[in-house]
C-alpha distance (Angstrom), angle and dihedral (degrees) to the residues before:
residue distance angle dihedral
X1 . . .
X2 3.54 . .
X3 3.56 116.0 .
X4 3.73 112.4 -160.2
X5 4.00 131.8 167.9
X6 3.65 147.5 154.6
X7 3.89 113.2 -78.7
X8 3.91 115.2 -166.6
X9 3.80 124.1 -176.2
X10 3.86 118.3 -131.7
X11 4.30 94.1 -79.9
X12 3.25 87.2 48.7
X13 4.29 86.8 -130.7
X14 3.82 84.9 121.8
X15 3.75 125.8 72.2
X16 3.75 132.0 161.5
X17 3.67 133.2 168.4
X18 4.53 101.3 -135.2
X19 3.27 147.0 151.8
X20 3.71 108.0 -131.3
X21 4.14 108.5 -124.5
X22 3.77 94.9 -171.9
X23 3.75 151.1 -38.8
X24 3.89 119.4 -116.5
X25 3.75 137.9 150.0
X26 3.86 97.4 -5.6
X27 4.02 88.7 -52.7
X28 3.93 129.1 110.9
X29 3.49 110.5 -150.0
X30 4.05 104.7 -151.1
X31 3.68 125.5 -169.5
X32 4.39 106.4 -144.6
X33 3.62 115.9 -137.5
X34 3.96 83.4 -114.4
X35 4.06 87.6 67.3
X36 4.20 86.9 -106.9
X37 3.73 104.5 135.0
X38 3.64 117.9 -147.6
X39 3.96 145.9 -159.6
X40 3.52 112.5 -146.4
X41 4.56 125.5 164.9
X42 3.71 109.4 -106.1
X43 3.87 84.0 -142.7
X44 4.09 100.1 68.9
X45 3.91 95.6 44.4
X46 3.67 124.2 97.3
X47 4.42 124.4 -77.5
X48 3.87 87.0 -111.4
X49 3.45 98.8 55.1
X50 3.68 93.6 43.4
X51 3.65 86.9 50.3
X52 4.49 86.7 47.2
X53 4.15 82.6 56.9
X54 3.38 96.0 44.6
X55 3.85 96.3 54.5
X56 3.97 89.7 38.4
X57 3.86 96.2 51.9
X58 3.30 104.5 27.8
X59 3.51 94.6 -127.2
X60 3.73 124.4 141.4
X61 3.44 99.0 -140.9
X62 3.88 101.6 155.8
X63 3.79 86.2 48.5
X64 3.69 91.1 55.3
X65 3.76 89.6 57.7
Protein backbone atom coordinates (compact mmCIF):
# COMPACT_ATOMS: atom_id res chain seq x y z
CA UNK A 1 0.00 0.00 0.00
CA UNK A 2 1.31 3.12 -1.03
CA UNK A 3 1.72 5.56 1.52
CA UNK A 4 1.96 9.02 0.15
CA UNK A 5 1.79 12.61 1.91
CA UNK A 6 2.72 16.14 1.80
CA UNK A 7 6.39 16.79 2.89
CA UNK A 8 7.27 20.53 3.61
CA UNK A 9 10.75 21.76 4.50
CA UNK A 10 11.14 24.12 7.54
CA UNK A 11 9.89 27.62 5.37
CA UNK A 12 7.36 25.87 4.31
CA UNK A 13 8.38 27.24 0.37
CA UNK A 14 8.70 23.53 -0.46
CA UNK A 15 5.85 21.10 -0.81
CA UNK A 16 5.61 17.74 -2.44
CA UNK A 17 3.07 15.09 -2.37
CA UNK A 18 5.65 11.40 -1.82
CA UNK A 19 5.86 8.35 -0.66
CA UNK A 20 8.98 8.09 1.31
CA UNK A 21 11.24 4.96 -0.21
CA UNK A 22 13.80 5.05 2.56
CA UNK A 23 15.97 6.94 4.97
CA UNK A 24 19.84 6.69 4.66
CA UNK A 25 22.83 8.84 5.37
CA UNK A 26 20.91 12.04 6.36
CA UNK A 27 18.88 11.78 2.91
CA UNK A 28 15.09 10.93 2.32
CA UNK A 29 14.65 9.34 -0.75
CA UNK A 30 10.91 10.35 -1.91
CA UNK A 31 9.06 8.85 -4.73
CA UNK A 32 6.69 12.09 -6.51
CA UNK A 33 3.29 11.24 -7.43
CA UNK A 34 4.61 11.90 -11.10
CA UNK A 35 6.96 8.61 -10.67
CA UNK A 36 10.21 11.25 -10.35
CA UNK A 37 12.19 9.96 -7.46
CA UNK A 38 13.98 12.37 -5.41
CA UNK A 39 16.91 12.93 -2.82
CA UNK A 40 16.18 15.45 -0.48
CA UNK A 41 18.42 16.17 3.42
CA UNK A 42 16.34 15.01 6.28
CA UNK A 43 17.81 18.11 8.07
CA UNK A 44 15.96 21.10 5.97
CA UNK A 45 12.42 19.44 5.97
CA UNK A 46 9.75 20.26 8.35
CA UNK A 47 9.60 18.82 12.53
CA UNK A 48 6.55 16.69 11.47
CA UNK A 49 7.99 14.98 8.84
CA UNK A 50 11.11 14.33 10.68
CA UNK A 51 9.02 13.10 13.40
CA UNK A 52 6.80 10.75 10.29
CA UNK A 53 10.57 9.20 9.53
CA UNK A 54 11.42 8.73 12.77
CA UNK A 55 8.35 6.60 13.70
CA UNK A 56 8.54 4.81 10.15
CA UNK A 57 12.27 3.84 10.38
CA UNK A 58 12.85 3.53 13.61
CA UNK A 59 15.61 5.69 13.61
CA UNK A 60 16.37 8.13 16.32
CA UNK A 61 17.46 10.76 14.39
CA UNK A 62 16.80 13.78 16.73
CA UNK A 63 18.55 11.75 19.42
CA UNK A 64 21.53 11.37 17.28
CA UNK A 65 21.83 15.11 17.07
Amino acid sequence: STRVRTWTDRSGAFKVDAELLSYYDGKLRLHKTNGVKIDVPLEKMSMEDIRYVEAHTKHDILKNK
